[in-house]
C-alpha positions in Angstrom: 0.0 0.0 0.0 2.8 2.0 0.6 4.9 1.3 -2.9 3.6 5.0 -4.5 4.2 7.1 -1.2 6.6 9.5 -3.0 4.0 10.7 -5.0 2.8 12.8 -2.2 5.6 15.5 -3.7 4.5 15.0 -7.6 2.5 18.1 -8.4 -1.2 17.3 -9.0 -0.6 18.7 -12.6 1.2 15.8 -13.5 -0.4 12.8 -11.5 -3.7 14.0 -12.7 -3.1 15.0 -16.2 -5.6 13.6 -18.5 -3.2 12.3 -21.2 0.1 11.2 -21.9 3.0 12.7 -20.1 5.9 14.6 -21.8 9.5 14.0 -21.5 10.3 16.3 -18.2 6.7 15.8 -16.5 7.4 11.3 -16.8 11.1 12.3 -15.4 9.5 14.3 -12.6 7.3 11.1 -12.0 9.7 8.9 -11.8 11.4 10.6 -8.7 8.2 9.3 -6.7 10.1 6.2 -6.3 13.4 7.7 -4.6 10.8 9.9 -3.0 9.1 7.3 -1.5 12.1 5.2 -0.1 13.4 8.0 1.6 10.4 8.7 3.4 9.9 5.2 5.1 12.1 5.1 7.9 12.5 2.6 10.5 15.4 -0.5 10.5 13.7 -3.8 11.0 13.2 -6.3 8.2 9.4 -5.3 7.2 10.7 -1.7 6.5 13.7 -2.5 5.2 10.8 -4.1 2.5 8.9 -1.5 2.1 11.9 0.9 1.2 12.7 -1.6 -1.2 9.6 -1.9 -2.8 9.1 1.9 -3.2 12.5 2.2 -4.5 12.5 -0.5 -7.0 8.5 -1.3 -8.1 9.5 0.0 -11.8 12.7 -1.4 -12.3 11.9 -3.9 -15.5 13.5 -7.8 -15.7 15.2 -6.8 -18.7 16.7 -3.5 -17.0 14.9 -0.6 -18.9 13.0 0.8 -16.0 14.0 2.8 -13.0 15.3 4.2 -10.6 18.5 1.7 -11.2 21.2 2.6 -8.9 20.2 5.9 -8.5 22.6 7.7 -5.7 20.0 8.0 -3.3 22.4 8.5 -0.9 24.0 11.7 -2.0 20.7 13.8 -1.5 21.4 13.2 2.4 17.7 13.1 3.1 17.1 16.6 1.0 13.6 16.4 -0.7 14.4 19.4 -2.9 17.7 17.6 -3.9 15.9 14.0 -4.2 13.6 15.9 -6.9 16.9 16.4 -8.8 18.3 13.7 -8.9 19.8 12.2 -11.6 17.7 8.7 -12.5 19.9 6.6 -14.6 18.8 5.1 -17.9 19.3 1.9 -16.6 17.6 0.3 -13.7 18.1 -3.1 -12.2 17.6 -6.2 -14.1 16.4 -9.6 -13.6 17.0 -11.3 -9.7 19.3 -7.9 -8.8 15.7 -6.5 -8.2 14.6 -6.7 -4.5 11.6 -10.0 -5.0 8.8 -8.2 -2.9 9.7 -5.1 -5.8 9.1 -7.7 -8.5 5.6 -9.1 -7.2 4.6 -5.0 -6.5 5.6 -4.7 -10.1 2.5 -7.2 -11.3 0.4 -5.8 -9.0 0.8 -2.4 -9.5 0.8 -2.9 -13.5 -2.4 -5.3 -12.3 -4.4 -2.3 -10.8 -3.7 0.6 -12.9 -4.4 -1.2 -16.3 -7.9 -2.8 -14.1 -8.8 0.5 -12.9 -10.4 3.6 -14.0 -7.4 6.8 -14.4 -7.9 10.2 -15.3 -6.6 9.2 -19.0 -8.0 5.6 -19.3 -10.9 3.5 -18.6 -10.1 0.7 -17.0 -9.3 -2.6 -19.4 -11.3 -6.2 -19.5 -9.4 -8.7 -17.4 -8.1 -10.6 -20.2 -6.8 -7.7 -21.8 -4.6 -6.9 -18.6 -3.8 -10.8 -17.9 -2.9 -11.0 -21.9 -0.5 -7.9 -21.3 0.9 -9.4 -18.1 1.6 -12.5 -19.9 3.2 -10.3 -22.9 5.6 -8.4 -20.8 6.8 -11.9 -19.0 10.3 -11.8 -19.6 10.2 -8.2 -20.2 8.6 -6.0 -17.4 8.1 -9.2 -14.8 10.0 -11.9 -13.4 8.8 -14.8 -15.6 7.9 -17.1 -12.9 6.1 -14.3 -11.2 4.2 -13.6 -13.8 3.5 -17.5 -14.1 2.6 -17.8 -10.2 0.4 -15.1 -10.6 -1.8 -16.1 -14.0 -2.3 -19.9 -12.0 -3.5 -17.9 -9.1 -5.6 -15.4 -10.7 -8.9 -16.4 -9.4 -7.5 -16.3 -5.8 -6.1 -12.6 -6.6 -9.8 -11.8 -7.7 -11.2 -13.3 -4.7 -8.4 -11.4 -2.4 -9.2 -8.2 -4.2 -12.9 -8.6 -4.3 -12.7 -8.7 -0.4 -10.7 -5.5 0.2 -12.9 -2.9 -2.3 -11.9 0.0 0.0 -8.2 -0.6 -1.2 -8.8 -1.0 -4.9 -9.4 1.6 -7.3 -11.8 -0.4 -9.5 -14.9 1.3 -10.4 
């Protein structure tokens, strides 16, 4: 619940725009991820996770997504410098990314294509599982993906029970 935190410091102009988002206003989004690991502090195991996850939910199996190995570090806890900071254009690839950031990665992908957005109704279910499947490989951990398509009628039932979390219309 937690993976999307840093978007609390993305201007509303941007996480609401109704269509597709330019060049500087997608690099501005992207920051919600460094964004959102710095602000979940704490040192046991379960945080630890959830820094992870916020960190690393759009990093892509074949290494095309983000943040990569972004120097969080050098921003010393700076907000204003964390919005600057360079995102490399390569992220982390296949088992380097943190597993509880690959599963996010399906679920996230999961709910935004199944739910209404400002700029998109939301898709039929086979739709979204076909493009799941599709990006195996690609986007998702392959056996994640795989997991996830055999256990798709327990996900619905899971998500059918928690309709205050979900975004589905």
């Amino acid at each position: 619940m937690l993976h999307d935190g840093g978007k609390v410091a993305i201007e509303d102009a941007v996480l609401k725009k109704p269509g597709k988002l330019d060049e500087a206003e997608y690099d501005n989004m992207k920051h919600h991820s460094v964004i959102g690991g710095l602000v979940l502090a704490g040192d046991d195991a379960r945080d630890q996770a959830a820094r992870e996850v916020a960190l690393h939910h759009h990093e892509r199996w074949d290494g095309r997504g983000y943040p990569g190995r972004a120097d969080v570090a050098s921003a010393h806890g700076d907000l204003a410098l964390l919005r600057r900071l360079p995102i490399p254009t390569a992220g982390l690839s296949g088992t380097d990314i943190p597993l509880f950031a690959r599963i996010v990665a399906i679920a996230d992908v999961f709910d935004a294509l199944s739910s209404r957005r400002a700029y998109k109704d939301p898709w039929p279910e086979e739709k979204v599982l076909q493009t799941i499947r599709d990006e195996s490989g690609k986007a998702f951990d392959p056996e994640l993906v795989e997991s996830f398509v055999e256990r798709f009628e327990q996900v619905k039932a899971a998500w059918a029970r928690h309709p205050d979390l979900s975004h589905h219309v």
